[in-house]
C-alpha positions in Angstrom: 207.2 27.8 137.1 206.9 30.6 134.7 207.0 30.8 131.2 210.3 32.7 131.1 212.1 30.8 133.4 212.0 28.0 130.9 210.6 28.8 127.0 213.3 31.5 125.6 216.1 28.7 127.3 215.1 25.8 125.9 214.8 28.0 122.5 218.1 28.9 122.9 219.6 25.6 123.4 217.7 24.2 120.6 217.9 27.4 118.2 219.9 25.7 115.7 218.0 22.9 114.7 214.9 24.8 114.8 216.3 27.7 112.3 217.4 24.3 110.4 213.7 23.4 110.0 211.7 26.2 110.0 213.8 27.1 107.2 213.1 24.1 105.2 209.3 24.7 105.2 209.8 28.1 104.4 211.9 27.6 101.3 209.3 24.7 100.2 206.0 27.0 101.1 204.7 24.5 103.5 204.5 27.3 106.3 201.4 28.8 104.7 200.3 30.4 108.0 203.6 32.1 108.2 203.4 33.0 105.1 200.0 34.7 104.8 201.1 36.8 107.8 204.2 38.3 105.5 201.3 38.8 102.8 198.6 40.2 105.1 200.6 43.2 106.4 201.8 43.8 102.8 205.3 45.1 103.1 206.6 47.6 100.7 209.8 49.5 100.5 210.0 52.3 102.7 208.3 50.6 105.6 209.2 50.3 109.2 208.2 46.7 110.9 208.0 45.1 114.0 208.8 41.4 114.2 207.5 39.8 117.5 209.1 36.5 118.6 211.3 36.8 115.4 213.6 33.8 116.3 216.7 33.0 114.5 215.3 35.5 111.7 212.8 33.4 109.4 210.4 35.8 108.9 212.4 39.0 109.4 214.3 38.3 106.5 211.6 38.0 104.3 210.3 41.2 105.5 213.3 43.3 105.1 213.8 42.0 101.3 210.4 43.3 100.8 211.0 46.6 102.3 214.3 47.3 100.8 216.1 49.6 100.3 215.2 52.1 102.6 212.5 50.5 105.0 214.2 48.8 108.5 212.3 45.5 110.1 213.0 45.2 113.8 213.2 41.3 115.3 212.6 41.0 118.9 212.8 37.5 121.3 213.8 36.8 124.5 216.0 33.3 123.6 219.3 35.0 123.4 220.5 31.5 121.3 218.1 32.7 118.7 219.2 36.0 118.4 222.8 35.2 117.6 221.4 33.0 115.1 219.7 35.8 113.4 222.7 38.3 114.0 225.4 36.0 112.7 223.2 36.1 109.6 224.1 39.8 108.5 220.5 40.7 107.2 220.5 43.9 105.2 217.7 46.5 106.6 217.1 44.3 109.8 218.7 44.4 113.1 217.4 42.4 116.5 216.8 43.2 120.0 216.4 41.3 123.1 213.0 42.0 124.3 209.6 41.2 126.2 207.3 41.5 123.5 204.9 42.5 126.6 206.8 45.5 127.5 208.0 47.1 124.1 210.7 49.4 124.5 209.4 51.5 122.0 207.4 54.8 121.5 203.6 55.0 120.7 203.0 54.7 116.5 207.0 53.4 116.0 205.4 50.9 113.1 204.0 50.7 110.0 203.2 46.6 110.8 203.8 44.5 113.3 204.3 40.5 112.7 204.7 37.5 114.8 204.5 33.9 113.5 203.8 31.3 115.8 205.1 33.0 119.2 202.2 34.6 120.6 201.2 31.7 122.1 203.6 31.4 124.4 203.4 34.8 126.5 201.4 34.3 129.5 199.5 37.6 129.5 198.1 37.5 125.5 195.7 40.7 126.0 198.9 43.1 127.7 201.1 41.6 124.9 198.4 42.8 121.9 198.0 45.8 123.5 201.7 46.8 123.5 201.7 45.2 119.4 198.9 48.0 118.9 200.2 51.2 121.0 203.9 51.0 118.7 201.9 51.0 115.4 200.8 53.6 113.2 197.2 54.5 113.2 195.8 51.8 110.8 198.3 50.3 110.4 198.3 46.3 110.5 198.8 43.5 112.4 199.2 40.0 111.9 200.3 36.8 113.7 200.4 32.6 113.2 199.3 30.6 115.5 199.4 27.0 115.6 195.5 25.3 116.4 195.2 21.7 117.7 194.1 19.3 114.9 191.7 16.5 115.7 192.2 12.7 114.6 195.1 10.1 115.1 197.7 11.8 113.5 202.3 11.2 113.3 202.0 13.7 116.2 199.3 11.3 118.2 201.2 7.8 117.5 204.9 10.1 118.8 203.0 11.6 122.1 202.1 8.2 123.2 206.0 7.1 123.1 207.1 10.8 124.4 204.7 10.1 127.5 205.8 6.9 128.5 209.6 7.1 127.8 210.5 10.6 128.3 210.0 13.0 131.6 207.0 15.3 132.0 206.9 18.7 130.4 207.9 21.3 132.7 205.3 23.0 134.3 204.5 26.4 133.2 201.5 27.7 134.9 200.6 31.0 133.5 200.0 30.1 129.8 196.8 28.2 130.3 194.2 31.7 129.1 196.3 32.3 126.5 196.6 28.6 124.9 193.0 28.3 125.6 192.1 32.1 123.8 194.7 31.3 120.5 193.2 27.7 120.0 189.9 28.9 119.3 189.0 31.6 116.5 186.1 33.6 118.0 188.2 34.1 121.3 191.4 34.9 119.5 189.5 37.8 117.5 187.7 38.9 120.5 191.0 39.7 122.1 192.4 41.2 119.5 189.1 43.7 119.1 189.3 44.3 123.1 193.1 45.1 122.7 191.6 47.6 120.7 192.6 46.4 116.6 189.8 47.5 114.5 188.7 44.9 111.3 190.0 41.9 113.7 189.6 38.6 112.0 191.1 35.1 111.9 191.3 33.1 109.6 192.2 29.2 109.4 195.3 28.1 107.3 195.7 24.6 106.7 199.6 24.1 106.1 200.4 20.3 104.3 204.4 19.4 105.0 205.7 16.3 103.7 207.9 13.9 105.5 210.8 11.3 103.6 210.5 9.2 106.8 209.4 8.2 109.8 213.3 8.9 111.0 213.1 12.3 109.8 210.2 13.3 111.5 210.8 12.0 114.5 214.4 14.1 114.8 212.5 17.2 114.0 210.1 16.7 116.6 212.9 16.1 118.8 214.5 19.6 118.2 210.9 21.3 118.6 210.9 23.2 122.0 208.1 20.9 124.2 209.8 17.8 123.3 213.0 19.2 123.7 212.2 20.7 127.2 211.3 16.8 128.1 214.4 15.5 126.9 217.0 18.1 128.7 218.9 16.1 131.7 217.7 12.4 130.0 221.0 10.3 130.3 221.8 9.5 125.9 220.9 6.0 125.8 217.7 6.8 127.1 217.1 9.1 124.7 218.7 6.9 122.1 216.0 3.9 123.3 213.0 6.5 122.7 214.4 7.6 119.2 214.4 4.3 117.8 210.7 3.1 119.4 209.1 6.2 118.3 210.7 6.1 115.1 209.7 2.3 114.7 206.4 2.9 115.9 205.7 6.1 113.4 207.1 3.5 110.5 204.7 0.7 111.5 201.6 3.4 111.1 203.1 5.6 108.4 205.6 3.2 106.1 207.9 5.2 103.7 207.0 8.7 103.2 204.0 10.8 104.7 201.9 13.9 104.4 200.8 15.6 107.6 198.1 18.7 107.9 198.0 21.2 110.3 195.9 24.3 111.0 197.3 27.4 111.9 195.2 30.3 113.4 196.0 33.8 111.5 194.6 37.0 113.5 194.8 40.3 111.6 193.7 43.7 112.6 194.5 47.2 112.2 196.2 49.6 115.1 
């Protein structure tokens, strides 16, 4: 199965609760690899950006505060249930698109910057897909994108999995994302593909991102809203889903009582076009 026969449908289907959270750790600057991306690129009024895999509009709207009043940010994603998310949101200086971010439907130097946080990862071809990012920018102008790297250790995520694997369905499988999750997870690959895509200055850097949890309940409906989990859980009959809720949720509370801290590290590439 390929990757878009089944990512940009389970996004849509689940767009809501993601905007729901994404927004949260936006507004409480827990996304810090986000984050850095928005500063890297540093917008300014005036300027014209590309948002790759923009979602419900997270990131875009940041972006087109910072280049008001007369700069435009374009967001472009192929889950149509996150587009009408970030179209029913009436951004001033943004509008969206539906669109491969491997085949931009743009002309050559359309950009000042080009942004993605955290979607990169899921395009099965990651060298054609920085190449397109870099032939609709501006010479020199930049380029950055989030991406989230595996973190090592029992963690919430580790004690969840093991309930996820034994009560719920296995993931669909996808089978032409394995080069690019293998390139994004590790740094010198990451900015070796960026430098052959042909980005001068490529570098990433390693973000570590702290978000706090109120409960093992909470964090447990997040994860259930988060696109691989969610993929798992489409066709489950609701009082199967409704069993696995409560053991993972017990089972997070026996290992993590009250409220919890988890750390993650995101993978930030920059470069300039």
């Amino acid at each position: 199965m390929k990757s878009r026969d089944v990512i940009p449908g389970v996004f849509s289907r689940h767009a809501a609760a993601y905007q729901r959270r994404l927004d949260q750790i936006m507004e409480r600057g827990e996304a810090r690899g986000r984050q850095r991306v928005i500063d890297l690129v540093e917008p300014r009024p005036g300027m014209r950006i590309l948002d790759l895999a923009c979602g419900p509009g997270t990131l875009t709207r940041r972006l087109a505060e910072l280049v008001a009043p007369d700069g435009e940010v374009i967001g472009v994603d192929l889950a149509e249930g996150m587009l009408e998310l970030a179209r029913a949101a009436a951004i001033p200086n943004a509008r969206f698109e539906l669109m491969d971010i491997s085949q931009l439907a743009f002309p050559d130097g359309s950009f000042d910057a080009a942004t993605c946080g955290h979607g990169l990862q899921f395009v099965p071809d990651l060298g054609q897909a920085l190449r397109e990012s870099r032939r609709v920018l501006r010479a020199r102008a930049p380029f950055a994108a989030s991406f989230p790297a595996d973190s090592s250790g029992r963690s919430p995520a580790t004690v969840v999995q093991e309930v996820v694997d034994r009560l719920l369905p296995p993931s669909p499988k996808v089978t032409d994302r394995g080069e690019t999750q293998r390139t994004v997870g590790d740094a010198s690959l990451l900015r070796d593909a960026s430098a052959s895509a042909g980005f001068a200055d490529a570098r990433v850097e390693i973000v570590e991102e702290k978000v706090r949890w109120e409960s093992a309940a909470q964090y447990v409906a997040m994860l259930m809203s988060w696109w691989d989990c969610a993929a798992r859980m489409e066709g489950v009959e609701p009082q199967r889903l409704r069993a696995f809720q409560q053991e993972a949720t017990s089972a997070l509370r026996d290992a993590y009582p009250g409220s919890f801290e988890t750390t993650a590290r995101n993978h930030v590439l920059f470069g300039r076009a």
